[in-house]
SEBANU-239803 format. One record per atom (N, C-alpha, C): residue number from 1; atom name; residue in one letter; y, z, x. Coordinates in steps of 0.02 Angstrom, whole numbers. Layout:
NODE   num   atomo   residuo        y        z        x
NODE   NUM      CA         A        Y        Z        X
...
***
This chain:
NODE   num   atomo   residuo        y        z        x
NODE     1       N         X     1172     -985     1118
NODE     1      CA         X     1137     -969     1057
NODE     1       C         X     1188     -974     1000
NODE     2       N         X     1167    -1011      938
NODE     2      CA         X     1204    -1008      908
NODE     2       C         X     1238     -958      849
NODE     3       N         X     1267     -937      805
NODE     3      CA         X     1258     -883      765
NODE     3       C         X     1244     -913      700
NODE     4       N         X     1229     -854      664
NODE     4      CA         X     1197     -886      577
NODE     4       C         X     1281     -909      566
NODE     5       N         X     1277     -952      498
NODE     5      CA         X     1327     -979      471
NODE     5       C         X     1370     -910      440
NODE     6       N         X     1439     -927      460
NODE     6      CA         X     1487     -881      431
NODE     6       C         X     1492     -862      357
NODE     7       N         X     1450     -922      307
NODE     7      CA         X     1477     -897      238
NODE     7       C         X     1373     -845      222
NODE     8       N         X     1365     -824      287
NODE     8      CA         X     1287     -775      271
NODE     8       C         X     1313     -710      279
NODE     9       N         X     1300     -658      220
NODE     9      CA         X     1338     -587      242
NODE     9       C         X     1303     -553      312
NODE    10       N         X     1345     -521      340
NODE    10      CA         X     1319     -470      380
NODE    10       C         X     1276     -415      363
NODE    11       N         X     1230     -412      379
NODE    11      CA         X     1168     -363      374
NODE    11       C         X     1197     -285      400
NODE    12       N         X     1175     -240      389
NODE    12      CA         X     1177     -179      405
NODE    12       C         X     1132     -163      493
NODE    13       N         X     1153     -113      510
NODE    13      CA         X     1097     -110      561
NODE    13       C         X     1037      -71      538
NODE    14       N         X      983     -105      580
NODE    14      CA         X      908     -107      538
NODE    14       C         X      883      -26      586
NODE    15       N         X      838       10      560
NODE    15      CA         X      821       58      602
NODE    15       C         X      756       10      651
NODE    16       N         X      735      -41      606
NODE    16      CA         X      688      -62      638
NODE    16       C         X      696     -152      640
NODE    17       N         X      693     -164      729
NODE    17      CA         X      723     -239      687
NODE    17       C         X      668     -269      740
NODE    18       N         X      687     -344      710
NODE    18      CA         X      620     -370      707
NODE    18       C         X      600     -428      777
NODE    19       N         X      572     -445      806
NODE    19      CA         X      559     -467      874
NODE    19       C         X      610     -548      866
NODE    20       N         X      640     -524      941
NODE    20      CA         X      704     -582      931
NODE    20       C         X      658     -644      936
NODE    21       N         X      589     -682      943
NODE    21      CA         X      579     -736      917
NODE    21       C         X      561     -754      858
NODE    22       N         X      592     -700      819
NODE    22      CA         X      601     -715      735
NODE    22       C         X      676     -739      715
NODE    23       N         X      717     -718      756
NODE    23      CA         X      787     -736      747
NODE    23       C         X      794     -793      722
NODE    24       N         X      859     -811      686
NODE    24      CA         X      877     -853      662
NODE    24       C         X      882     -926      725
NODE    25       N         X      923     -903      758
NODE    25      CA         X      952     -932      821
NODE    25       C         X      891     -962      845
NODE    26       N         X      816     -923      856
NODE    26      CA         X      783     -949      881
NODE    26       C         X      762     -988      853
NODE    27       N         X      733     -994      797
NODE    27      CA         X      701    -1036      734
NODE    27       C         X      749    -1112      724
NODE    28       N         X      803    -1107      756
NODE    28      CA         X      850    -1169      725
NODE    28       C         X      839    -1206      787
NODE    29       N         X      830    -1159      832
NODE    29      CA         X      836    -1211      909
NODE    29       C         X      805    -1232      908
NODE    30       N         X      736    -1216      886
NODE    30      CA         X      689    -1290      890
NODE    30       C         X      662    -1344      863
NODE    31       N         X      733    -1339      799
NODE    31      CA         X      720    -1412      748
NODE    31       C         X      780    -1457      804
NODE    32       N         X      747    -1501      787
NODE    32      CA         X      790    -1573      811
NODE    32       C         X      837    -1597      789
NODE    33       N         X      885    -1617      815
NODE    33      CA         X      928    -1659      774
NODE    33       C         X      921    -1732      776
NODE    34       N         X      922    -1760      706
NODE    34      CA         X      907    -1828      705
NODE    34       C         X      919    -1865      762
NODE    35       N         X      866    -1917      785
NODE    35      CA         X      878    -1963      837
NODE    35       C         X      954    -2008      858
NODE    36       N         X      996    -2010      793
NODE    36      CA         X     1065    -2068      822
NODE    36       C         X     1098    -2001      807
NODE    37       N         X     1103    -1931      811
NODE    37      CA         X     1147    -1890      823
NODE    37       C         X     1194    -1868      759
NODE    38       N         X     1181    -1869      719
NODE    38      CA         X     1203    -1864      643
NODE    38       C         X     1192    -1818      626
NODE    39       N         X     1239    -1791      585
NODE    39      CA         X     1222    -1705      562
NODE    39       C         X     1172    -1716      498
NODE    40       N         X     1111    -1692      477
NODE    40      CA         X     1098    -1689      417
NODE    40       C         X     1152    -1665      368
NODE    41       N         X     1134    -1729      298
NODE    41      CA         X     1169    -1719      251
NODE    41       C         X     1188    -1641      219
NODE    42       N         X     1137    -1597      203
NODE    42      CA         X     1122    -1533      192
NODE    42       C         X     1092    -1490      268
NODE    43       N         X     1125    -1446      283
NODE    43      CA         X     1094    -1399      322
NODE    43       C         X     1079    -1313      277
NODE    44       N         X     1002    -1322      271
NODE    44      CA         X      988    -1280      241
NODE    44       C         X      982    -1187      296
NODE    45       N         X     1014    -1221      331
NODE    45      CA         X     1013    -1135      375
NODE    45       C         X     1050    -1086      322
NODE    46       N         X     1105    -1079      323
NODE    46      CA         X     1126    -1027      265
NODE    46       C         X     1089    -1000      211
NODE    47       N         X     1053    -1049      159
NODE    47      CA         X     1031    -1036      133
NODE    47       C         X      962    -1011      134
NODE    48       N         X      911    -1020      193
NODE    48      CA         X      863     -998      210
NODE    48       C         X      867     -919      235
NODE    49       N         X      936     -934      305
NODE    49      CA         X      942     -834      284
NODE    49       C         X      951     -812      240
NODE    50       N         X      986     -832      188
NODE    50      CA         X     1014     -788      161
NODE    50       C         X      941     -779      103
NODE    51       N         X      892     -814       97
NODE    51      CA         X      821     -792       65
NODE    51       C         X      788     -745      103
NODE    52       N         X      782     -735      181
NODE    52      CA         X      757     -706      211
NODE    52       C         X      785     -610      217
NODE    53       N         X      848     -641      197
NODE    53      CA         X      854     -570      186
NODE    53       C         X      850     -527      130
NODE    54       N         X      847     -587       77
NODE    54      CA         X      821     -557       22
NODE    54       C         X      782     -525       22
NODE    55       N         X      716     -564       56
NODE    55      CA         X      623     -526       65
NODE    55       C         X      640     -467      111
NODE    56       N         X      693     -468      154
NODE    56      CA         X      683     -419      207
NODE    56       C         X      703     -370      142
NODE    57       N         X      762     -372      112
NODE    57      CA         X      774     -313       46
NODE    57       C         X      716     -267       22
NODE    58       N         X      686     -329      -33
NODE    58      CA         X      621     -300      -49
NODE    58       C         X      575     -261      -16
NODE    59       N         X      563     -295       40
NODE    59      CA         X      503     -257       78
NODE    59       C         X      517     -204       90
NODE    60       N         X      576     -189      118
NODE    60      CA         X      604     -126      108
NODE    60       C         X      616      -96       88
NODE    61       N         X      640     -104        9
NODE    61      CA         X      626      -67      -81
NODE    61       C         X      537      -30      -73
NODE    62       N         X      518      -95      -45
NODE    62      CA         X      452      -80      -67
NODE    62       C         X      426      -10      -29
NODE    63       N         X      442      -21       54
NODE    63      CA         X      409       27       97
NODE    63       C         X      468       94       45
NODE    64       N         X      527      115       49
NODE    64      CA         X      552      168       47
NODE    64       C         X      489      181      -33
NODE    65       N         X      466      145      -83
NODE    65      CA         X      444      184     -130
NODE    65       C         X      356      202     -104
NODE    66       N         X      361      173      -65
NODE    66      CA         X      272      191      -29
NODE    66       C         X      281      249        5
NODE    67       N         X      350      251       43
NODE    67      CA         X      358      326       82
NODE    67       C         X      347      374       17
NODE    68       N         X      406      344      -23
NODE    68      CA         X      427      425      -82
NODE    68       C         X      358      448     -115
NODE    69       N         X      291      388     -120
NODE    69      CA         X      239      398     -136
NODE    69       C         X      210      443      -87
NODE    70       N         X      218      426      -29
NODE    70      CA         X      190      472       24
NODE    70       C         X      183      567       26
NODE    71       N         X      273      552       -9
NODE    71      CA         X      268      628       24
NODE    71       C         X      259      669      -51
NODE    72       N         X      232      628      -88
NODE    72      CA         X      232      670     -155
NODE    72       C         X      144      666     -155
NODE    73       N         X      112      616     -141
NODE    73      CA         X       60      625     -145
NODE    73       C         X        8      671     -150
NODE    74       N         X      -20      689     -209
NODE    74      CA         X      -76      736     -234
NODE    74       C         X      -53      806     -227
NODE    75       N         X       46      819     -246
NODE    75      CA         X       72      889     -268
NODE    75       C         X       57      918     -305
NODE    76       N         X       24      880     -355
NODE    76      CA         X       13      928     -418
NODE    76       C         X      -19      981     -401
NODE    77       N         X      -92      967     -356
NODE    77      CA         X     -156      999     -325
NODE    77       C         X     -119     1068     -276
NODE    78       N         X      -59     1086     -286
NODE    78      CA         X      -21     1114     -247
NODE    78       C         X        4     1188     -265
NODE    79       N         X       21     1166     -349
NODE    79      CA         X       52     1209     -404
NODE    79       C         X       13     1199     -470
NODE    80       N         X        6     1266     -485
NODE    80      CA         X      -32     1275     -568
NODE    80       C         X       -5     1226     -623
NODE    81       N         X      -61     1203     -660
NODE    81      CA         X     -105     1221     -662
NODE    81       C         X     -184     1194     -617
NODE    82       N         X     -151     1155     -584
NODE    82      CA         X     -220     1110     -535
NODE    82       C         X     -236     1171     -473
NODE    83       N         X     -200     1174     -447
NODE    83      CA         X     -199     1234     -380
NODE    83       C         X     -258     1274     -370
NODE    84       N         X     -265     1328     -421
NODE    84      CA         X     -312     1400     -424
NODE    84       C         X     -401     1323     -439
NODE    85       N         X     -398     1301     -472
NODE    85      CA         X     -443     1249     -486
NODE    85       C         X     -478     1219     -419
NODE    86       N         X     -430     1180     -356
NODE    86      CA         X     -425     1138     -322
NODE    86       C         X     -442     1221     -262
NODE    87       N         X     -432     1276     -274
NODE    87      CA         X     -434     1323     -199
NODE    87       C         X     -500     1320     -221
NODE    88       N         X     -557     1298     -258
NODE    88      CA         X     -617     1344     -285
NODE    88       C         X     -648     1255     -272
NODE    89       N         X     -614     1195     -305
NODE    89      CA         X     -683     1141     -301
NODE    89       C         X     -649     1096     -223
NODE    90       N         X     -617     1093     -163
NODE    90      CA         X     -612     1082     -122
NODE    90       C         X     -657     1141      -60
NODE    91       N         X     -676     1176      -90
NODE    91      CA         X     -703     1207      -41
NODE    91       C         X     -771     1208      -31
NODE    92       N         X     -797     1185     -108
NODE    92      CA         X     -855     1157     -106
NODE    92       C         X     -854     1067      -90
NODE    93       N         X     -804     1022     -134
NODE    93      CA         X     -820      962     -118
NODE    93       C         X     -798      939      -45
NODE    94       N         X     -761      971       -6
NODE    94      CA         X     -729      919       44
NODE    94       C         X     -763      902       92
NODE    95       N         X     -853      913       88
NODE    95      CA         X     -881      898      156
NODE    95       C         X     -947      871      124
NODE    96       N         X     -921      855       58
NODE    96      CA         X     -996      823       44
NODE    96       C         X    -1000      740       21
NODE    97       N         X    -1050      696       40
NODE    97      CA         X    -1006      626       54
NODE    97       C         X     -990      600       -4
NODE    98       N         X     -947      567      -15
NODE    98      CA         X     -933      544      -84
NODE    98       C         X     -997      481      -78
NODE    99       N         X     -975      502     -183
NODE    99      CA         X    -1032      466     -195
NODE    99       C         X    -1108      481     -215
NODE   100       N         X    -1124      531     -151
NODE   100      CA         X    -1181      568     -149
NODE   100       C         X    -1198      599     -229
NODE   101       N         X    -1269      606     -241
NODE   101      CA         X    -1280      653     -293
NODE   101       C         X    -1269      731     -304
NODE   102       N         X    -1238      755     -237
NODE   102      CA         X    -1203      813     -232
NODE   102       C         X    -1134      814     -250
NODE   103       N         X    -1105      728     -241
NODE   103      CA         X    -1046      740     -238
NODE   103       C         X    -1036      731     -330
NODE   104       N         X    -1077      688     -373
NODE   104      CA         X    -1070      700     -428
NODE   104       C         X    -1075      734     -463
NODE   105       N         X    -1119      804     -461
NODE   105      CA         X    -1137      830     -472
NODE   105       C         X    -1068      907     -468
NODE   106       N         X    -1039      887     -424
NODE   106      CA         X     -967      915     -409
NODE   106       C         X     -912      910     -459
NODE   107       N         X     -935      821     -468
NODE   107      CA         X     -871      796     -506
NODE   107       C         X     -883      844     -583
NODE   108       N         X     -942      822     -596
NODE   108      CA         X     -957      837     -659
NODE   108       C         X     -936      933     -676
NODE   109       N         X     -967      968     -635
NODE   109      CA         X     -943     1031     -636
NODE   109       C         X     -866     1040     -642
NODE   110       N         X     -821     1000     -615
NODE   110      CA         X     -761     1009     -604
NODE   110       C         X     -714      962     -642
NODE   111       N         X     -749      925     -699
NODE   111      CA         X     -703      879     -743
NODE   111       C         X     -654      883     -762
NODE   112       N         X     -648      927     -791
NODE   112      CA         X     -569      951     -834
NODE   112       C         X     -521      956     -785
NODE   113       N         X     -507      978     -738
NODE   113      CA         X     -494      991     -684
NODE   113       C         X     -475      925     -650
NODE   114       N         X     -531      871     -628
NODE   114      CA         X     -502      819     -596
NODE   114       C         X     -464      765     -652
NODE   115       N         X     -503      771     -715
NODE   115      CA         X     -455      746     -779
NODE   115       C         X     -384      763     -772
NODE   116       N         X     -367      807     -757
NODE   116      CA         X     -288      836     -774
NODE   116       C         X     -271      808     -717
NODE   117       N         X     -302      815     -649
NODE   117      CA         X     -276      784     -610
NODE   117       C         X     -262      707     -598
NODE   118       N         X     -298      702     -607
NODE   118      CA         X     -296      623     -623
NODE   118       C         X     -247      590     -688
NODE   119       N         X     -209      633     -737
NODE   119      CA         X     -185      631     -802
NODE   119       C         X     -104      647     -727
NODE   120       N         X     -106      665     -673
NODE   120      CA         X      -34      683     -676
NODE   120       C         X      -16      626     -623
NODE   121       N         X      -64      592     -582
NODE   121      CA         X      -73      552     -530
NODE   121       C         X      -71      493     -531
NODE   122       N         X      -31      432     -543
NODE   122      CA         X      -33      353     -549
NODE   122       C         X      -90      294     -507
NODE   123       N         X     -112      330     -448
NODE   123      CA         X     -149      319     -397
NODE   123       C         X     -233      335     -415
NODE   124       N         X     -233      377     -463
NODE   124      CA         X     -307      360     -481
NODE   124       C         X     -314      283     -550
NODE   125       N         X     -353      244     -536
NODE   125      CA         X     -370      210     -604
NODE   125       C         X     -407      249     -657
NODE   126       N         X     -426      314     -671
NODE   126      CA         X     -415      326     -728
NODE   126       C         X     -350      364     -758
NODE   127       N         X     -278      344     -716
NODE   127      CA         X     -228      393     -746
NODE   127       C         X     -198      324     -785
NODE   128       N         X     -232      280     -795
NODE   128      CA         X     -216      207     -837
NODE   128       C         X     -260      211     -894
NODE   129       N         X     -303      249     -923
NODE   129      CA         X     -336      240     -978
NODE   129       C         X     -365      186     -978
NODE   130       N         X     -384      153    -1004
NODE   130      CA         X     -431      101    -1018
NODE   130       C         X     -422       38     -978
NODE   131       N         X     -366       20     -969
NODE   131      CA         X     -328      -19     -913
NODE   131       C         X     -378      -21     -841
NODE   132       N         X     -356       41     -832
NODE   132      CA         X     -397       73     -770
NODE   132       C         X     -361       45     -699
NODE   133       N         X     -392      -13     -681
NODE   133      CA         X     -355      -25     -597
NODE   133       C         X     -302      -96     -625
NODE   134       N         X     -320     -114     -684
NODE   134      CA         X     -286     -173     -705
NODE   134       C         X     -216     -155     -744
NODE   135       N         X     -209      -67     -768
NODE   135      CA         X     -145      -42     -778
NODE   135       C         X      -95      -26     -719
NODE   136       N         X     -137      -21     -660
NODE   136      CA         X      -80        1     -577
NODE   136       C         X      -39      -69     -550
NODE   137       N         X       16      -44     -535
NODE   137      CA         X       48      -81     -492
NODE   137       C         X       31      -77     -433
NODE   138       N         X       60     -120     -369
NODE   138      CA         X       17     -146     -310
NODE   138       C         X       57      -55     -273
NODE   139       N         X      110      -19     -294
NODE   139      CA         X      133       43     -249
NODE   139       C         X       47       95     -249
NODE   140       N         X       37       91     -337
NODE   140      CA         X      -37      125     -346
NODE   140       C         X      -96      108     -284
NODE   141       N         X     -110       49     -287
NODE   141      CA         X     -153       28     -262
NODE   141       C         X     -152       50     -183
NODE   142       N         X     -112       26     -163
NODE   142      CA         X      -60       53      -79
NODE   142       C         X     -121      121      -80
NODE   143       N         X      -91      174     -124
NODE   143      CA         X      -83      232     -119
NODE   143       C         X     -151      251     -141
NODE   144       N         X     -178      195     -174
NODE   144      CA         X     -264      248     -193
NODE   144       C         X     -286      209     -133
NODE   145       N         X     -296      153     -103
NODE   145      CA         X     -336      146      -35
NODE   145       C         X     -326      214       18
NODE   146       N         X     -244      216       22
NODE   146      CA         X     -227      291       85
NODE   146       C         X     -261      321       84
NODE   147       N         X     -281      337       -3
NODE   147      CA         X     -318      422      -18
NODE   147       C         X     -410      403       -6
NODE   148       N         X     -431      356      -10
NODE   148      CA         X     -482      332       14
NODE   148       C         X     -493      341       65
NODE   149       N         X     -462      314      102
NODE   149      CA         X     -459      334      166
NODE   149       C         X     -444      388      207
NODE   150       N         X     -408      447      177
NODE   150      CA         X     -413      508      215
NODE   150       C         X     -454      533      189
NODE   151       N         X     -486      541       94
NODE   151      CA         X     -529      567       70
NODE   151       C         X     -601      559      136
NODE   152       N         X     -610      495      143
NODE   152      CA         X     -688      480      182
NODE   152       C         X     -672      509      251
NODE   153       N         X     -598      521      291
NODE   153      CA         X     -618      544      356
NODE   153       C         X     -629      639      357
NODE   154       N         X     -620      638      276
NODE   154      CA         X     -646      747      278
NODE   154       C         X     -721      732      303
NODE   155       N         X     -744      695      293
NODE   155      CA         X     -826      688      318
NODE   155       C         X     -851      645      379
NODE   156       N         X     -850      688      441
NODE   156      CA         X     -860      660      504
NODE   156       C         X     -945      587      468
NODE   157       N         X     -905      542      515
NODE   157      CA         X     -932      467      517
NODE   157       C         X     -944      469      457
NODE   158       N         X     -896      470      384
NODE   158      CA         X     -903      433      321
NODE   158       C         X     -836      383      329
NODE   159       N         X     -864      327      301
NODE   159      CA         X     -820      278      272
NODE   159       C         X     -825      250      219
NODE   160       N         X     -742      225      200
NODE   160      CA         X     -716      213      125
NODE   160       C         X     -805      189       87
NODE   161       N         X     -832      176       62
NODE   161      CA         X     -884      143       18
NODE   161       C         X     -853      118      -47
NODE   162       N         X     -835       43      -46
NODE   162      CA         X     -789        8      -74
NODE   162       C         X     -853      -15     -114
NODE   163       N         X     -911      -23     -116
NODE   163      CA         X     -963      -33     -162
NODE   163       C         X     -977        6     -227
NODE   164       N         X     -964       64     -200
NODE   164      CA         X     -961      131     -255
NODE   164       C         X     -907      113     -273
NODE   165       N         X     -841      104     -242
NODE   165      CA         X     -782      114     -318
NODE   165       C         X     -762       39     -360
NODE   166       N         X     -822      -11     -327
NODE   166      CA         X     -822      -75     -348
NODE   166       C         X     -849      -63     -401
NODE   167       N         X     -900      -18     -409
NODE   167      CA         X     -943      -25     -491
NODE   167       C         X     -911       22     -526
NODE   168       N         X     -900       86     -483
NODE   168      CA         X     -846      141     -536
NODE   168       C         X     -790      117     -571
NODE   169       N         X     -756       77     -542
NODE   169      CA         X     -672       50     -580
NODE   169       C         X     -692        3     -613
NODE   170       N         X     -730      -49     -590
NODE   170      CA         X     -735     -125     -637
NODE   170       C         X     -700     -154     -570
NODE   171       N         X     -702     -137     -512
NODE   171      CA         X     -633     -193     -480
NODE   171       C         X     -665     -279     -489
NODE   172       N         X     -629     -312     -481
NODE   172      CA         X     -649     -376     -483
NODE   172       C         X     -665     -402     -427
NODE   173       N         X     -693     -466     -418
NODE   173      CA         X     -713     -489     -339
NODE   173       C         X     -660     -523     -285
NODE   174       N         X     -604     -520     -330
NODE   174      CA         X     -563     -553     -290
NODE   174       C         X     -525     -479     -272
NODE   175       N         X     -512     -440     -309
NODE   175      CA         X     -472     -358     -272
NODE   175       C         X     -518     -332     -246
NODE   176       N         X     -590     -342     -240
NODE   176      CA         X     -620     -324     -185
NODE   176       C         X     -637     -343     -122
NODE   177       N         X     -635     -405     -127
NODE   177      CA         X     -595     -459      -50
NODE   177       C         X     -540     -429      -46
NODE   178       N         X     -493     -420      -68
NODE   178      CA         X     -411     -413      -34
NODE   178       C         X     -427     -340      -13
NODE   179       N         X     -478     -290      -54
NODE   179      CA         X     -487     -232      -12
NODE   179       C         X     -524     -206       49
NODE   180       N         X     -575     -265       50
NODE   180      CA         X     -623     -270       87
NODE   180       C         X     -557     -295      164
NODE   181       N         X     -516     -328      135
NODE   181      CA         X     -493     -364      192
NODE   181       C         X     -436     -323      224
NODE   182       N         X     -418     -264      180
NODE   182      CA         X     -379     -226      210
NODE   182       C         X     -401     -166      243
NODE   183       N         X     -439     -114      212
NODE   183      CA         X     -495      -90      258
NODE   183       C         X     -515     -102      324
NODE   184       N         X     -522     -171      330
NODE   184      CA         X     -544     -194      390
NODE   184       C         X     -479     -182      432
NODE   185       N         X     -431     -186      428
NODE   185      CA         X     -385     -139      475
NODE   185       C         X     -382     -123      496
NODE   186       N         X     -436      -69      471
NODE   186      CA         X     -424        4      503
NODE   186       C         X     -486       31      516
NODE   187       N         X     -515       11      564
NODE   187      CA         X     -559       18      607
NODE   187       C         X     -614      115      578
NODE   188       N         X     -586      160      581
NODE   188      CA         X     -597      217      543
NODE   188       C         X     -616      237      462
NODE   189       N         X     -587      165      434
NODE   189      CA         X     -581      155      350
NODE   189       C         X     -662      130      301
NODE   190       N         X     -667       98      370
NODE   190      CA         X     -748       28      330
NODE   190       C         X     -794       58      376
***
């Protein structure tokens, strides 16, 4: 097997690494070398790892800020002033299906309240003002599907209803394919 080219830095060790028929080594073994035995003029191996580890970077930027999203997710609802608010309208809303005319009827009683919340939260599209889902970045988005998705499993056999927040947000038809298509995932979600 051969090794990546010497002028590619050494990587760190990964906590999570990735199935050795992704390897470099493997990926090279099965280009050919020209028929009369000639080295190509350019061998782009170096430079292809060394892109690949670029993306591996990012993705990884990306997951550590999806975690840090994780564990902060919907604190506010935790500590005043949302808290004393959230012990009084979770105990009425968390079993009623979204959507429902009970469940609006919730919202509406409890506006100010989910306003502020939503004023401290990046993950709702109205903490974008007028923008709405077209002010979030894709970490937002990540993070309001999650909450979709645990929001609908408080209600034995409810799922996400991506129709309702299709007309509530404005989403467009193409972020509702890419949501429609991620949902599908997760078997529990759609």
């Amino acid at each position: 097997m051969r090794s990546p080219p010497s002028d590619v830095p050494a990587r760190p060790p990964r906590r999570f690494a990735a199935p050795a028929r992704w390897s470099a080594s493997a990926w090279s073994a099965k280009v050919s070398d020209p028929a009369d035995g000639a080295r190509p003029a350019y061998d782009s191996a170096a430079e292809t790892l060394a892109h690949i580890h670029k993306v591996r970077d990012r993705i990884e930027e990306f997951v550590v800020a999806l975690l840090t999203r994780g564990r902060v997710h919907d604190a506010s609802k935790l500590v005043p002033p949302e808290k004393p608010g959230f012990d009084a309208a979770l105990g009425e809303l968390g079993r009623i299906p979204f959507g429902s005319p009970d469940y609006e009827a919730l919202v509406a009683k409890y506006a100010p309240l989910i306003a502020l919340h939503h004023a401290n939260n990046r993950h709702h599209p109205e903490h974008h003002g007028d923008a709405g889902i077209a002010g979030m970045d894709l970490v937002d988005l990540v993070e309001m599907v999650c909450d979709w998705i645990a929001a609908a499993e408080r209600v034995p056999g409810q799922a996400v209803d991506l129709a309702y927040s299709v007309r509530a947000f404005g989403i467009s038809r193409q972020l509702e394919a890419i949501l429609a298509n991620t949902l599908a995932r997760w078997p529990t979600a759609g």
